[in-house]
C-alpha positions in Angstrom: 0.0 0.0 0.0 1.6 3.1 -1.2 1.0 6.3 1.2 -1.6 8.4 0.7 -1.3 11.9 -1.3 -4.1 13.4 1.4 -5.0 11.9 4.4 -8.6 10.3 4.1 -12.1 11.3 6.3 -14.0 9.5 8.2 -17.9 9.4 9.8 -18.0 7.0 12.1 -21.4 5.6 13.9 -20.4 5.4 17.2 -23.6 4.1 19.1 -23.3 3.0 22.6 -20.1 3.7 24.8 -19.9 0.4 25.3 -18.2 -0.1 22.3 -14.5 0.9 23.4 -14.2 -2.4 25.0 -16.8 -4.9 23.2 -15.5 -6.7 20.1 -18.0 -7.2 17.5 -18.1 -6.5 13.7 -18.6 -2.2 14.2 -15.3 -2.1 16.2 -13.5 -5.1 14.0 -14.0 -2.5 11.4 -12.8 0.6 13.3 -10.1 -1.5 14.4 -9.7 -2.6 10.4 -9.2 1.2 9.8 -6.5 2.2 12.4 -4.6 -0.5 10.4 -5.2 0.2 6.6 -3.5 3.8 6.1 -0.5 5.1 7.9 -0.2 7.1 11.1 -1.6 10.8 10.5 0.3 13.2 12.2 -2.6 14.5 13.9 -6.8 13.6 13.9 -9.4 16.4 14.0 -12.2 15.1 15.7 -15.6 16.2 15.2 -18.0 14.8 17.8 -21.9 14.9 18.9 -20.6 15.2 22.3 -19.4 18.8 22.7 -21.5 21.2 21.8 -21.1 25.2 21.9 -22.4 28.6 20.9 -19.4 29.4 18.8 -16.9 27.1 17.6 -14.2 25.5 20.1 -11.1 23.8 19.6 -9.1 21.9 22.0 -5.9 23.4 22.9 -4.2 21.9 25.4 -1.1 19.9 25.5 -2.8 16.5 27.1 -6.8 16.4 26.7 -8.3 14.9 29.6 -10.8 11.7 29.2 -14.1 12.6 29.8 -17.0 9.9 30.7 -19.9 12.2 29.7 -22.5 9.3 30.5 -23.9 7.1 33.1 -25.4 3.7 34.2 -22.6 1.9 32.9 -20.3 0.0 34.6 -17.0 0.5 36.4 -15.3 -0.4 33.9 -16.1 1.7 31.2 -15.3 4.7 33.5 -12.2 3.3 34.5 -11.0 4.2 30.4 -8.5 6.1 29.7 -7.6 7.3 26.1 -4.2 9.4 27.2 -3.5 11.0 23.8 -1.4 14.3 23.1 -3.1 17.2 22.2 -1.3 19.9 19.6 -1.7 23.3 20.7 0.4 24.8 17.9 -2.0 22.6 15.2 -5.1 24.2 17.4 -3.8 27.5 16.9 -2.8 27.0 12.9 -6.7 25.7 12.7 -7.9 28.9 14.2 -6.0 31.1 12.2 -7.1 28.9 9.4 -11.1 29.1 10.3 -11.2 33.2 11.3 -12.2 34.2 7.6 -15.2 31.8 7.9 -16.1 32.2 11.4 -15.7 36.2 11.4 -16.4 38.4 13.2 -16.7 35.9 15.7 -13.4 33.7 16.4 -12.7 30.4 17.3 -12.2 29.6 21.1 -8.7 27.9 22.1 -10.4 25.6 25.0 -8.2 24.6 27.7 -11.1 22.6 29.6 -12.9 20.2 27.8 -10.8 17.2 26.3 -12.1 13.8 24.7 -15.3 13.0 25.2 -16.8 9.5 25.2 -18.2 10.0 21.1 -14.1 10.4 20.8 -12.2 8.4 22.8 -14.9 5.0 22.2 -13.9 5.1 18.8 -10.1 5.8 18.6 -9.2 3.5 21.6 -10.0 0.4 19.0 -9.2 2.0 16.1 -5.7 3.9 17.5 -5.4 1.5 20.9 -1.5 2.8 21.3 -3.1 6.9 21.9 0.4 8.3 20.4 -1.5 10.3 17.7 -2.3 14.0 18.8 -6.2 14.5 19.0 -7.6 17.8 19.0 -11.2 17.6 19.2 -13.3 20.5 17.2 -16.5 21.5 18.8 -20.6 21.6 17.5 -21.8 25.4 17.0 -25.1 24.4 17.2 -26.0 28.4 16.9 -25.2 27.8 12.9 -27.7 25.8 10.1 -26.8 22.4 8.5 -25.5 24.3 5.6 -22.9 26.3 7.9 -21.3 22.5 9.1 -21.0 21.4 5.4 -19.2 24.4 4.6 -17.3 24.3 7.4 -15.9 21.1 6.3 -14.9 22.3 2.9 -12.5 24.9 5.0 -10.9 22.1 6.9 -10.3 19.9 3.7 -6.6 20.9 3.1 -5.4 19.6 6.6 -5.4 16.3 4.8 -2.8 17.3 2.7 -1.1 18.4 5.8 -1.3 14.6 7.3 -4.4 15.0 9.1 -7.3 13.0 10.0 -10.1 14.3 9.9 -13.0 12.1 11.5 -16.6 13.1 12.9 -18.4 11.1 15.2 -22.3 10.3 15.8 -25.1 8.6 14.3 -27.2 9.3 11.1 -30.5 8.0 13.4 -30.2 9.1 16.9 -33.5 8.8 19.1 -32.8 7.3 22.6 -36.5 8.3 23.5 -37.4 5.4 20.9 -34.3 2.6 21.8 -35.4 -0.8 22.7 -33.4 -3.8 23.0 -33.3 -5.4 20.1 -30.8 -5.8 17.1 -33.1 -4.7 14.9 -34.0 -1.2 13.7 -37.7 0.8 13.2 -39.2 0.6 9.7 -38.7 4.6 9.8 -34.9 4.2 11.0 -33.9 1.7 8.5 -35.6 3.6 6.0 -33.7 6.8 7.5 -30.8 5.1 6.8 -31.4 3.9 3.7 -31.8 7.0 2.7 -28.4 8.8 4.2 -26.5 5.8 2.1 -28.5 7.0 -1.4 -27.6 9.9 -0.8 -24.0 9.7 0.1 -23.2 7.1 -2.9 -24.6 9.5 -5.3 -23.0 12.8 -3.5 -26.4 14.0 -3.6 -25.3 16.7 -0.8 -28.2 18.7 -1.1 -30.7 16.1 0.0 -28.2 15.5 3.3 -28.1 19.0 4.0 -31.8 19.5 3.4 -32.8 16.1 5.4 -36.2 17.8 6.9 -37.7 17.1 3.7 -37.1 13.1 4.0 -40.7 13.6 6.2 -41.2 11.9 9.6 -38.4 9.2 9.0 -35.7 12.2 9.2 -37.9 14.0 11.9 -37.7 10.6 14.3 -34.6 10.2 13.1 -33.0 13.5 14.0 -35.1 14.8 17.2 -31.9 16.7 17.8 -29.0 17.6 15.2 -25.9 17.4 17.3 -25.4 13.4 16.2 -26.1 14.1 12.8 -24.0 17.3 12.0 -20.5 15.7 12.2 -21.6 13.6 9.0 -21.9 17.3 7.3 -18.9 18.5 8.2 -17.0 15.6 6.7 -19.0 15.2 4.0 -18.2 18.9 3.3 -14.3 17.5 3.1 -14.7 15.4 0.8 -13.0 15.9 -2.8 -14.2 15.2 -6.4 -11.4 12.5 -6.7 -12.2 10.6 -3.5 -13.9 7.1 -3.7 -16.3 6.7 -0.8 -17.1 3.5 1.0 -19.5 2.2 3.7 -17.9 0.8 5.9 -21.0 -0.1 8.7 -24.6 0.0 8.3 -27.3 -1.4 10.2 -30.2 0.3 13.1 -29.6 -1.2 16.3 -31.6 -0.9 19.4 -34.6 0.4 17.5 -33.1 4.2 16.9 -29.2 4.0 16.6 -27.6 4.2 13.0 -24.3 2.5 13.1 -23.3 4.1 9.2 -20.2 4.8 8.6 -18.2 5.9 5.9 -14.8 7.0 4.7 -13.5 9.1 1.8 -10.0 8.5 0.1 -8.1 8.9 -2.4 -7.6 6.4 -5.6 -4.5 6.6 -5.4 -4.1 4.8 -1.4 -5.0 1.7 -2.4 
């Protein structure tokens, strides 16, 4: 496998924290991943778990692990994921995002870290936790078009060896999770749907996902879980292949769709 001329993206279905230490076939694949490109020098993470009025970058030398959940056992709290952070990459990203976010700016956090729609995914995918993370926040203040553009402005840190990678779920309703393997009728067809869309690069029908009727509506009660797959989505070049990497509802109301986006030329 030759190295990559840009770094690929990911969207990654995270689903339950439990994932960072179960093995079944969504974290064989994240675990698959980790392995098939090289090292990047540094991963952007976008996840459904920090969200702000403004955007937010982490800043600090050694994020902190946060377990932003409960009722699950010791042993998921007891998780670590002790990656670097990159405060000089943080500050080059702001400088990089103030024409698009002005007049406002973009905050250099010192307080919030890796939280759990992080850490659950790169601890199988990067178990070692020697790649610097910096995690970019959710300004929920801005439409779905905003995160799709925002995505196109972080596009050429791949072809300064970064990851970029968002985190959440294309169906997200934990008012509507049972416990079964199986998905809703209106959440497999949700996600039917998303995967049209993204193998056509039909981005308008993503962006515009209100007018996908009660599926999307039950889908998306909330945007914060969806919005990373915009942002990524907005990364993604004309010469990229995409693939699906996981699909299926589970526990009624939780997408597990993921994708990537990468060159021709990696493989």
């Amino acid at each position: 496998m030759s190295v990559p001329s840009r770094m690929p993206v990911m969207f990654i279905g995270h689903g339950s924290p439990m994932n960072a230490l179960e093995h079944n076939r969504f974290t064989a694949s994240w675990q698959a991943l980790g392995q098939r490109f090289p090292a990047p020098r540094a991963i952007l993470m976008i996840s459904a778990h920090w969200m702000t009025q403004g955007l937010a970058i982490t800043a600090m030398p050694a994020p902190r692990t946060i377990h932003d959940f409960g009722g699950f056992p010791p042993e998921l709290f007891a998780a670590r994921y002790p990656a670097p952070g990159d405060p000089l990459l943080a500050q080059q990203i702001a400088e990089q995002l103030a024409p698009f976010v002005r007049p406002a700016v973009v905050t250099l956090d010192q307080e919030w870290g890796l939280d759990h729609g992080a850490w659950s995914v790169l601890l199988p995918m990067y178990p070692a936790a020697q790649i610097p993370v910096l995690q970019l926040s959710l300004d929920l203040s801005q439409p779905a078009a905003w995160h799709f553009a925002l995505g196109k402005q972080l596009a050429a840190l791949r072809d300064q060896g970064v990851l970029l990678m968002g985190s959440g779920n294309v169906v997200h309703n934990l008012r509507r999770l049972v416990m079964q393997d199986a998905g809703y009728d209106w959440a497999q067809q949700f996600e039917n749907t998303v995967e049209q869309a993204i193998v056509q690069r039909d981005w308008d029908a993503l962006i515009h996902y209100e007018q996908h009727g009660n599926p999307a509506l039950w889908s998306i009660p909330t945007s914060e879980h969806y919005l990373p797959l915009l942002s990524i989505l907005g990364a993604v070049a004309d010469d990229d292949v995409l693939e699906i990497v996981n699909q299926g509802v589970t526990m009624g109301a939780i997408s597990m769709l993921s994708l990537i986006a990468v060159t021709a030329k990696a493989d």
